[in-house]
Structures are given as C-alpha cells and as structure tokens.
N, C-alpha and C positions, 0 to 999 in steps of 0.2 A: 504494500500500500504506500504510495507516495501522496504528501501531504500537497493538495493546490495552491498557490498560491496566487492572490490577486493585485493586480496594481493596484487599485484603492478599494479603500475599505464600503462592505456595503452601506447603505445609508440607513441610519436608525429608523424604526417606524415607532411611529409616532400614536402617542394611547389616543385611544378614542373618548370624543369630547362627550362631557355628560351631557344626557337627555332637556333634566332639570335646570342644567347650567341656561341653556339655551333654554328653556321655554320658562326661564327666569329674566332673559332680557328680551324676549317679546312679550311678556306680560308687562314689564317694566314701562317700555317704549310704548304698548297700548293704552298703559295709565298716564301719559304724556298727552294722549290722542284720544282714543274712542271712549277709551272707560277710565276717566279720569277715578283718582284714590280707589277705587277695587283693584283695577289692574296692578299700580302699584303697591300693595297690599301683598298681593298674588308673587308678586314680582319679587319683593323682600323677604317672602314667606320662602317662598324657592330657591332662592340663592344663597339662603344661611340654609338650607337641607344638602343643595348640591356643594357648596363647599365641607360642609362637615365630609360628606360620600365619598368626597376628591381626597381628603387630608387621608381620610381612615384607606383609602386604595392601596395607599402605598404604592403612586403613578402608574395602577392598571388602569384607573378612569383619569380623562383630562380637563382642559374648560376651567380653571380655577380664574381665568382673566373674565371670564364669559360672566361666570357668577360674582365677582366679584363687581362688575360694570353694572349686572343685573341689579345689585344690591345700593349701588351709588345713587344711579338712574331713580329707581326705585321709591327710596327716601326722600329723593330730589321732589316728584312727584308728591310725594306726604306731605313732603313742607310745603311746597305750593296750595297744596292742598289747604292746610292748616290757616294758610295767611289770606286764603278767601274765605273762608267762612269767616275768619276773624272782621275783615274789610267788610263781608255783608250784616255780619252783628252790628256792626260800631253804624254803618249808612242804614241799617233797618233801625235802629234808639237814636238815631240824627230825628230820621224821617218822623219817626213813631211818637217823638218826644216832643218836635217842634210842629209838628201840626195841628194838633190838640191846643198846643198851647197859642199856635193862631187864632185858632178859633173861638177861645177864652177872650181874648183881645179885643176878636172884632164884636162878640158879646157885650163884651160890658160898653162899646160904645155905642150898641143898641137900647142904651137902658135896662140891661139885665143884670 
C-alpha cells in the first residue's frame, strides 16, 4: 500500500447552518416589516434556543453569526417597539387630557 499524496490539502466542509438560526433572522427581519413585536419576539425566542444548540454541538451545527444577528435585529424590533407604545401613551393623555379640559373652558364661558 503506498500512501497518496496531494498537492493541496482538501478543503474543510463546512457544519451545516442551524434551522432555528435562520428562521430566527427571518422572524427577526418580519418583526421589522409584516409583524411588527410578535415576529421579533419569535425572533429573540429562536436565536437564544439556536445558539444554546450551536454552543452545546461542539461545531457539528453552524449559524452562530445567523442567530446571533437574529437576536440583535430582534431586540432592535422590541425596542422600537416599546418607544411606540410609549409615544402613543404620552399623544393618547396629551389628546385625552386636553380636550376635556377645552371643553371645561368653553363651558364656563357659556355660563355654566
């Protein structure tokens, strides 16, 4: 038996990318677009499951970039999230506070 030998070395292959990784930055990316805060919810929910999968593989699964963007995106999405609702509280107790109180106004200069 004689041993082959190659001019170069073959090329690593390469682990295949998690499922979750990936359907962690298109839920991510959805909660940016179609379904705002669920998607990103989904998004951040996935992406801390597929990196836990990836860590504990010991690199038979890949994608840790994948979920990890899933997971940034994600949050990004929350917080925007968060700062509209906030923005509609504060312009719903503008609205809700000062119209009433116009209309106390124009009362009393009806003689009421």
């Amino acid at each position: 038996m004689s041993q082959q030998s190659y001019p170069y070395a073959p090329p690593p292959v390469a682990a295949p990318n998690s499922g979750m990784a990936i359907a962690s930055l298109i839920a991510s990316i959805l909660g940016l677009t179609l379904f705002p805060t669920i998607g990103s919810i989904i998004g951040v929910i996935l992406g801390y499951m597929a990196r836990n999968k990836i860590r504990e593989s010991g690199g038979m699964i890949g994608g840790e970039g994948l979920a990890k963007a899933g997971i940034v995106i994600g949050w990004i999405g929350i917080g925007l999230a968060v700062i509209g609702i906030c923005i509609a509280i504060v312009a719903f107790l503008i609205v809700g506070v000062s119209i009433p109180g116009l209309t106390i106004c124009a009362n009393l200069g009806n003689g009421f």
